[in-house]
N, C-alpha and C positions, 0 to 999 in steps of 0.2 A: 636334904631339904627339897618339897619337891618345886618343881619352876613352874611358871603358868607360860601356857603354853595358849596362842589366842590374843586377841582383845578388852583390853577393862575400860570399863567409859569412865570416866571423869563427868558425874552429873551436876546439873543446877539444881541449888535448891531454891524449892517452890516456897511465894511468899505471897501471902494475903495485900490487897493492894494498900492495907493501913502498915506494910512491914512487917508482919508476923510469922513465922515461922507456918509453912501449911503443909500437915500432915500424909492428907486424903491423898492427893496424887502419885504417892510413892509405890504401890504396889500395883496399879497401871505401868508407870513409870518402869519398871524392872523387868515386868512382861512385855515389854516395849521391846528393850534392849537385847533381852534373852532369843525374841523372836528375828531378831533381826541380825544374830548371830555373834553379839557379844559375851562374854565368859566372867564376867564382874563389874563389881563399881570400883571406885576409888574415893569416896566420899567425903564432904567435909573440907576440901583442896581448895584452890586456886578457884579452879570452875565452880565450887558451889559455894564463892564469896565466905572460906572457911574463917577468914580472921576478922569477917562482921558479925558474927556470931557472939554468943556468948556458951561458956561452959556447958548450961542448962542445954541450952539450945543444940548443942552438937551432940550432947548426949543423948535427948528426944529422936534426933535423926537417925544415929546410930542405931538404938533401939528399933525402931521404923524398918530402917531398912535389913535387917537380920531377921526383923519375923515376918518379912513377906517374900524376902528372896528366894528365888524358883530352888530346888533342887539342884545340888552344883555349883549353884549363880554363887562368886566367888563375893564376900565383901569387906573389902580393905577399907580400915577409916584414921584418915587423917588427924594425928594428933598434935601436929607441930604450932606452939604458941610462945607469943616471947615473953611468958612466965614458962618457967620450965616445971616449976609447980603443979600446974594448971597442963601442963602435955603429961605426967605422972599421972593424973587423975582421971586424965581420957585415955591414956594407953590399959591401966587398971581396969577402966568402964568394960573398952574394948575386948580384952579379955575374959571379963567377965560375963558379957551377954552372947557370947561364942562367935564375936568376929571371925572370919578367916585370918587376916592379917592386919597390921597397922604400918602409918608410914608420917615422917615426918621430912618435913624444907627445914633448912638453915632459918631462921628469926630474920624476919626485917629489920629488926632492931634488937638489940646493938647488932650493926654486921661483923659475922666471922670474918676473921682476917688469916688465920691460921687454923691447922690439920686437926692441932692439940684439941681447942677448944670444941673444935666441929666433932671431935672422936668422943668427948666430953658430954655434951650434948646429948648424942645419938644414945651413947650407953647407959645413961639416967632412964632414958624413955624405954629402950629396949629390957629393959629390965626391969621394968615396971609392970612388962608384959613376956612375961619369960618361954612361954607358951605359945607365942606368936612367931611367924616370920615379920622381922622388921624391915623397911625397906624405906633409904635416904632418896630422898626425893631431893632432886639436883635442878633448881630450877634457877640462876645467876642472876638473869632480867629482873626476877621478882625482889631476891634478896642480897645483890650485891655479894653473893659468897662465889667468888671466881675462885675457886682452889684446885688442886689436878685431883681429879678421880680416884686415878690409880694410886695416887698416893694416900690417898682414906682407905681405899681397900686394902692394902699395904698394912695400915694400920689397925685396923676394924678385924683382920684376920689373925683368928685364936685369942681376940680379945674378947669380943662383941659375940656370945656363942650362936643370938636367934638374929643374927645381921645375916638377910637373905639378898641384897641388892639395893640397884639404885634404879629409879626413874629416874632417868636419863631426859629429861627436857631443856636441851640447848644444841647448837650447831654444828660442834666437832665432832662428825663421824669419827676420825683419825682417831681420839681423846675414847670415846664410847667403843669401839670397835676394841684399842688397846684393854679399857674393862672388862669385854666381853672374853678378851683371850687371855687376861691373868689367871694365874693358879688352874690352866688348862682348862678354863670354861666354868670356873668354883662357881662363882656369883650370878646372881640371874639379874642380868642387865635390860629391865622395860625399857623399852623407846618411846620417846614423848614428847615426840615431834609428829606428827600425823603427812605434814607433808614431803617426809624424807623417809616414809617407810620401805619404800622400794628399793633406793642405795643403798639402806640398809639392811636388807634383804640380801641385797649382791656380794657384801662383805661376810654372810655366814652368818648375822646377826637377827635380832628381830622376833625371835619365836614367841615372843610376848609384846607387848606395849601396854599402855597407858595411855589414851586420847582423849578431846573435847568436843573436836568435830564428831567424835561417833557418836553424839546426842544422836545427829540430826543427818547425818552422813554415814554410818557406823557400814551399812551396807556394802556403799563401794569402798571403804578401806579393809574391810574384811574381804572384800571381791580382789585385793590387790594380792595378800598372803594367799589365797587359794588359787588362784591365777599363775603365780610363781612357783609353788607346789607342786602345779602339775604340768610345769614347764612350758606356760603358754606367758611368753616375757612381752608379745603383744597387748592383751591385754593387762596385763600386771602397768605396763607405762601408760597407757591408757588411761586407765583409772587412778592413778597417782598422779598425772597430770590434771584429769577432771578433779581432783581432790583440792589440788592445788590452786584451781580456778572457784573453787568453791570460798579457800582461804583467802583469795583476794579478794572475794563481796564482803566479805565480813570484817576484812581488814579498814573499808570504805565507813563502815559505823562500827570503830569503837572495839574489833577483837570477838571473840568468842565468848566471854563473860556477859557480855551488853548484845553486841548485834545475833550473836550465837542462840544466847536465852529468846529472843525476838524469832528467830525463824522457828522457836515449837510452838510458837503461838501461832506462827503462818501455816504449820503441820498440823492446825486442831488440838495443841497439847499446851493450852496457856500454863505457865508457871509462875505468873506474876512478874512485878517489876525485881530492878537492883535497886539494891541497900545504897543509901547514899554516904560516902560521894560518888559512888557511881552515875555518871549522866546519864538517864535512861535514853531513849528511841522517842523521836517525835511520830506523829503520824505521818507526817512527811516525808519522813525519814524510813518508815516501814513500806511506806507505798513504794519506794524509790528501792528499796532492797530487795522487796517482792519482783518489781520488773528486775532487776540487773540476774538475779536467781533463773529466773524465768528464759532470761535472754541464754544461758548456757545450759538450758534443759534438765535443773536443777531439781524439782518437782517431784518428776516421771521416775528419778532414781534418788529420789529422798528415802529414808527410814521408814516405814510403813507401820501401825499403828493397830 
C-alpha cells in the first residue's frame, strides 16, 4: 500500500456569514495548497469543524473537493461520526466519487475505553470502503480515546486488510516513533503535530504528516522536511522553531480552528466564520493577532496565494 510521502493540509471549511456551507472557494483553495508545496487534503476533520456538519453537507464537500483537486493533489476525507451509520455512508460516498483515501477519530461520544471496540469501529468503516486506504486518526485531546497505538496496530494487522495507518496527533514521540517501527516500518505513520516535525524527523520518522497550520504556514513546515533532506539541520531548527512561534499566536485566540481560519482572512483568503459554539475573533481580537504575527515576521513567510 503506497505511503504518502510529503505534507496533507487539514483545511477549513468555508462558510457563508449566515452558516452555510460555501462552495466557491474550494478550488482556489487547493491551488493554494498545491502551489505552496503541499501533496493533499484531509478534509472534513477537526480543522474543518467536521462534526458541525451534517451528512449532506460533508458529502457536498467531498464531492467539491475531488473534482477540483490538481493532479496528484491527494484527497483523504474524514468520515468518523458518533453514528457509525452515518461514517458507512460517508466511507461508501468517499469511495464512490474516487477519493484517494478515508480516515476516521475515535467518537466523542460515547468514548472508547478499550482496543476491542476501537478495532470495532475502525473495521465497520474500513469496509465500507474496501477500495481505499483507511487511516485512524489518533487525536486523545479531542475524544478522550487514550489507548497505546501499538497495540491497535497489533490488532488491526491481518484483520483490517485496507488499514493503511494512523494520524498520529498527540505528544509521545516515544509511543509514534514505536508505531512507526512495528512490523519493520508496515504502517504509514502521518505526524500531526506540526510543531514537533523536526524530532520527528531525527527519529527516522515523518516522511508524511497531516497539519493545520499548513493552511496558512504550509511553506515553512514543508521548508523544515527539505531542509533536513538535504542535511542543512540549521535551517530545518529554524524553521520549526519559527513554526512553533507561529503556534503560540494562535494559541493567544482560541487554536487553529478559530484564530487559524482568522489569519486567511488576514492572507486575503476570507473563509467565513465558525459554526457555533465555536467563539469566533472579535475585531479586536484580529487587530491584536494581526500585530503579534507581524512582530515575528509572519507575513513575509506566510503561504502565498
Amino acid at each position: 500500500m503506497e505511503k504518502i510521502v510529503g505534507l496533507i493540509d487539514a483545511p477549513f471549511t468555508p462558510f457563508y456569514a449566515n452558516g452555510d456551507v460555501n462552495l466557491e472557494p474550494i478550488e482556489a483553495y487547493a491551488k493554494m495548497l498545491q502551489k505552496n508545496g503541499l501533496k493533499g487534503v484531509f478534509i472534513n476533520g477537526s480543522s474543518g469543524e467536521g462534526y458541525m456538519l451534517t451528512t449532506e453537507e460533508r458529502m457536498q464537500l467531498a464531492e467539491r473537493w475531488v473534482s477540483v483537486a490538481p493532479e496528484g493533489f491527494k484527497v483523504i476525507v474524514h468520515v468518523g461520526s458518533c453514528c457509525l451509520r452515518e461514517s458507512v455512508r460517508l466511507a461508501e460516498h468517499a469511495q464512490k466519487i474516487g477519493a484517494w483515501g478515508i480516515g476516521s477519530m475515535a467518537p466523542p461520544f460515547p468514548k472508547i475505553g478499550r482496543i476491542e471496540e476501537l478495532v470495532e469501529y475502525c473495521e465497520t468503516i474500513a469496509n465500507a470502503a474496501p477500495e481505499l486506504p483507511f487511516y485512524y486518526y489518533h487525536i486523545p485531546a479531542f475524544n478522550g480515546a487514550y489507548l497505546p497505538m501499538v497495540d491497535l496496530l497489533k490488532a488491526v494487522d491481518g484483520r483490517i486488510k485496507n488499514f493503511a495507518g494512523i494520524k498520529y496527533t498527540y505528544e509521545a514521540l516515544y509511543e509514534y516513533n514505536q508505531c512507526r517501527l512495528y512490523g519493520g516500518g508496515k504502517f504509514d505513520m502521518l505526524h500531526g503535530q506540526d510543531e514537533t516535525i523536526l524530532p520527528s524527523l531525527a527519529q527516522g520518522g515523518a516522511r508524511g504528516g497531516i497539519g493545520g497550520t499548513t493552511n496558512y504556514n504550509g511553506r515553512e513546515l514543508v521548508g523544515i522536511i527539505d531542509a533536513w533532506n538535504r542535511g542543512d539541520l540549521e535551517t530545518a531548527r529554524e524553521k520549526q522553531n519559527f513554526s512553533q512561534e507561529v503556534i503560540n499566536v494562535i494559541c493567544h485566540f482560541r487554536g487553529n480552528i478559530v484564530g487559524g481560519k482568522r489569519i486567511m482572512k488576514l492572507l486575503g483568503f476570507d473563509l467565513g466564520p465558525n459554526r457555533v459554539p465555536f467563539r469566533n475573533m472579535t475585531d479586536e481580537e484580529e487587530a491584536q493577532m494581526k500585530k503579534e504575527l507581524e512582530e515575528i515576521g509572519f507575513f513575509e513567510r506566510a503561504n502565498q496565494f
